[in-house]
C-alpha positions as CSV (number, residue, x, y, z in Angstrom):
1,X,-74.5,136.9,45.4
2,X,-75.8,138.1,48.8
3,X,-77.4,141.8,48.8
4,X,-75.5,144.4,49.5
5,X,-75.9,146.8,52.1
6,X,-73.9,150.0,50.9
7,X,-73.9,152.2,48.3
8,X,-70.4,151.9,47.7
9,X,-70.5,148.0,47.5
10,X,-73.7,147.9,44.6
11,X,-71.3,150.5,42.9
12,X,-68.5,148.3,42.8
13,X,-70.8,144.7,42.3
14,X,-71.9,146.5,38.6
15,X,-68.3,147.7,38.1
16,X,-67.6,144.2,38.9
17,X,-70.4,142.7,36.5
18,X,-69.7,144.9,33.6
19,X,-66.2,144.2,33.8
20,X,-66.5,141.7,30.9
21,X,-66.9,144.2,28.2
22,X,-70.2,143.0,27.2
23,X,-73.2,145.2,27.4
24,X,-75.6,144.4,30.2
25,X,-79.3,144.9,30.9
26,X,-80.8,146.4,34.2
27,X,-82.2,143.5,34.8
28,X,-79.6,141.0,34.3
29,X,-77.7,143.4,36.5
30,X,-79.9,143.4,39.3
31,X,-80.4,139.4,39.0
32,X,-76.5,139.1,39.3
33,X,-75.9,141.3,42.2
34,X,-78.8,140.5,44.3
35,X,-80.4,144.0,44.4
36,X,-83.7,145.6,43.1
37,X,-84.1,147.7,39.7
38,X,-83.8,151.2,42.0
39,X,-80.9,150.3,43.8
40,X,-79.2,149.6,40.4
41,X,-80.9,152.7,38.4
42,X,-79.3,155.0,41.2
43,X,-76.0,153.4,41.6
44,X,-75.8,153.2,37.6
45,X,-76.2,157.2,37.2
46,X,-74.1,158.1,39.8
47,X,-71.5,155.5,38.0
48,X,-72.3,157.2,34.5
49,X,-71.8,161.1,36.2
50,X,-68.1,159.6,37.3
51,X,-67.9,158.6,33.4
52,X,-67.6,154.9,34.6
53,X,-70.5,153.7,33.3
54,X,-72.2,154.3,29.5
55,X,-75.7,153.7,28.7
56,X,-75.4,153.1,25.2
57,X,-79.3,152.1,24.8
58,X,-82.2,152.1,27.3
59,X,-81.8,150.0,30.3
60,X,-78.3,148.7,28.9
61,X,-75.1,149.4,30.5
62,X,-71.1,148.9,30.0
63,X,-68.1,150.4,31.1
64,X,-66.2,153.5,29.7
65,X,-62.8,153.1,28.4
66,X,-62.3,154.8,32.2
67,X,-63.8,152.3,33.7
68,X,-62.0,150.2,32.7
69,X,-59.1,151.6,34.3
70,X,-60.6,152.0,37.3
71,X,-60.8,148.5,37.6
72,X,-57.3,147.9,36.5
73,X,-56.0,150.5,39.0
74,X,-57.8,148.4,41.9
75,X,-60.2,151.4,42.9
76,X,-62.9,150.9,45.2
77,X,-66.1,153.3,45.5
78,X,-67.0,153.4,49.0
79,X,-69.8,155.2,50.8
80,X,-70.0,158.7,52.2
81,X,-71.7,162.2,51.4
82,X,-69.3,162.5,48.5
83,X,-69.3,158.9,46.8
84,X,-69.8,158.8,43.7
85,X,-70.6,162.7,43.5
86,X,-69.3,162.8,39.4
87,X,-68.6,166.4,38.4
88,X,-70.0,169.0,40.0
89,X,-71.9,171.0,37.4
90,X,-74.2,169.7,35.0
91,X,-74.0,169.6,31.2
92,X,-75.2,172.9,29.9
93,X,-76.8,172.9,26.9
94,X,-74.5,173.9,23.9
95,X,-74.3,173.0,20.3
96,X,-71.0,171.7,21.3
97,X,-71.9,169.7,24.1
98,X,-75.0,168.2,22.4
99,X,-72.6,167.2,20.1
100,X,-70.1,165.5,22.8
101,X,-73.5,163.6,23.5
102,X,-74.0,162.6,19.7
103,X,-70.5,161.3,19.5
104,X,-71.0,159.0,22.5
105,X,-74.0,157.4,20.8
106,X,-72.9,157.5,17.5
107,X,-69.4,156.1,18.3
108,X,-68.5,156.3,14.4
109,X,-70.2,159.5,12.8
110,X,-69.7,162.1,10.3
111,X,-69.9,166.1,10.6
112,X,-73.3,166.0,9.2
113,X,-74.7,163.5,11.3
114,X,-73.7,165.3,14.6
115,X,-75.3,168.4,12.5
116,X,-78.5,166.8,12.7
117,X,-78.0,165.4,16.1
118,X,-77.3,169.1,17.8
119,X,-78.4,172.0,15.5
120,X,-81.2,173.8,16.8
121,X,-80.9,177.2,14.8
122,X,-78.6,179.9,15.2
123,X,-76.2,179.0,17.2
124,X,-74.8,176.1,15.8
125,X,-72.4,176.2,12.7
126,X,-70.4,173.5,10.5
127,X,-67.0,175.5,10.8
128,X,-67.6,176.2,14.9
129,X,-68.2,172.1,14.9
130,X,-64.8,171.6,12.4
131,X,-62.5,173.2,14.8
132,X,-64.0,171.6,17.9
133,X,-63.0,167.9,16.0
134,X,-60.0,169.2,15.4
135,X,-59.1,170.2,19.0
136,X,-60.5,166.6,19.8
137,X,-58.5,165.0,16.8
138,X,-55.8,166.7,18.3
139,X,-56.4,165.9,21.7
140,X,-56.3,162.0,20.5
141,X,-60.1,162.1,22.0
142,X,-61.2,161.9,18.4
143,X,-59.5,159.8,15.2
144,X,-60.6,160.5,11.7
145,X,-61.1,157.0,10.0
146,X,-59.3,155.9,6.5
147,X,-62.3,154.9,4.9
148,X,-65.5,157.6,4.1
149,X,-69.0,157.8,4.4
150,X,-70.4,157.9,0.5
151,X,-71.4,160.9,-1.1
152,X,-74.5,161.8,-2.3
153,X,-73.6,163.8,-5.7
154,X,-71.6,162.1,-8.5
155,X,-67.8,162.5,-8.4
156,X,-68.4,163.2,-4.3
157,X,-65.1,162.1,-2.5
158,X,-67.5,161.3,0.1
159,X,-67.7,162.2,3.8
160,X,-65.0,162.1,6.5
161,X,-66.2,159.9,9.0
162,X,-64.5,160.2,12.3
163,X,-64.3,157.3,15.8
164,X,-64.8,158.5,19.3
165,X,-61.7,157.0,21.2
166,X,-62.1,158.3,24.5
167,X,-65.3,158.5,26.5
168,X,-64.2,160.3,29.5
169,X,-67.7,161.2,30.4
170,X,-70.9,163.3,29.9
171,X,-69.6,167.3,30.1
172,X,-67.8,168.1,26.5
173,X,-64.3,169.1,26.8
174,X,-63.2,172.8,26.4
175,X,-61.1,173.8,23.9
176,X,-58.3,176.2,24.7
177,X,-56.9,178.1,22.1
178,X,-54.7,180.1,24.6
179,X,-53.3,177.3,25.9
180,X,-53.6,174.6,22.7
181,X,-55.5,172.3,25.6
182,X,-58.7,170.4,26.3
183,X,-60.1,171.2,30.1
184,X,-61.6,168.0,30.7
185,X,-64.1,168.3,33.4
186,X,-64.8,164.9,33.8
187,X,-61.3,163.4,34.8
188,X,-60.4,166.6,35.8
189,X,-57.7,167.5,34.4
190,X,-55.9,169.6,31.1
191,X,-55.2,167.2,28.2
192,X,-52.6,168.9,25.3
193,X,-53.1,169.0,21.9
194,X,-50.6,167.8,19.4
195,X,-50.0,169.8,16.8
């Protein structure tokens, strides 16, 4: 592949490489399109900021279920002061959103393991982190799975252990009682919750 000479076009190369499914290394990356490690790191994040792009390990990348329909809706990134710009605010750091981040590494988890992933004292608590899987349960971001997690005393039912379906990208979705709705920052829009 010959290098690229826009932003926009090594954007839409990885979209383009990744587009298989599979996960991909920076370097493999960078071999396929033609372009050097930086190029690739900086296109990548700006990619992951949109939620296109996941980095589920260090230097590995695949696509985001939105990605994917990116792809399938034929969009193309192009160059300019706003490509690739991703949400506007970053991530601040809550028990809920440290959670969001737990749930896109874990993919499959329990309530205790996203515990452990995003306590750090007071402010976090089991019953605040129940209600936000509910909203997401709800919200059909979130499915609780048939089969549990064993438990660790005798006659335990064992643990509810839940799937991430959507990975819209990196800000958690607010939770609106008033309105029974997720604000989703990164697609930018309201989702409903189904009762």
């Amino acid at each position: 592949m010959p290098e690229l000479s826009k932003p926009g076009e090594v954007a839409n190369a990885i979209l383009e490489i990744l587009s298989d499914g599979d996960l991909h290394t920076l370097s493999d990356v960078a071999a396929t399109s033609g372009r050097s490690h930086g190029n690739i790191s900086d296109a990548v994040g700006k990619l992951v900021a949109r939620g296109l792009v996941e980095i589920p390990r260090r230097g590995a990348y695949q696509l985001t279920e939105a990605g994917f329909d990116a792809l399938a809706s034929g969009v193309t990134i192009t160059s300019g002061p706003d490509v690739l710009a991703g949400p506007r605010k970053a991530p601040r750091d809550t028990f809920r959103q440290r959670c969001w981040a737990a749930m896109h590494v874990r993919q499959i988890f329990t309530l205790g393991d996203l515990m452990a992933d995003a306590d750090r004292g007071a402010s976090a608590s089991r019953s605040n982190l129940a209600k936000y899987m509910r909203a997401l349960i709800a919200a059909e971001y979130v499915a609780e799975m048939a089969e549990r997690q064993p438990g660790t005393k005798n006659g335990s039912n064992g643990f509810k252990r839940y799937r991430l379906l959507k990975r819209t990208g990196p800000i958690a979705p607010v939770f609106s009682e008033e309105h029974s709705q997720l604000q989703d920052p990164n697609v930018g829009k309201a989702v409903p919750c189904k009762a």
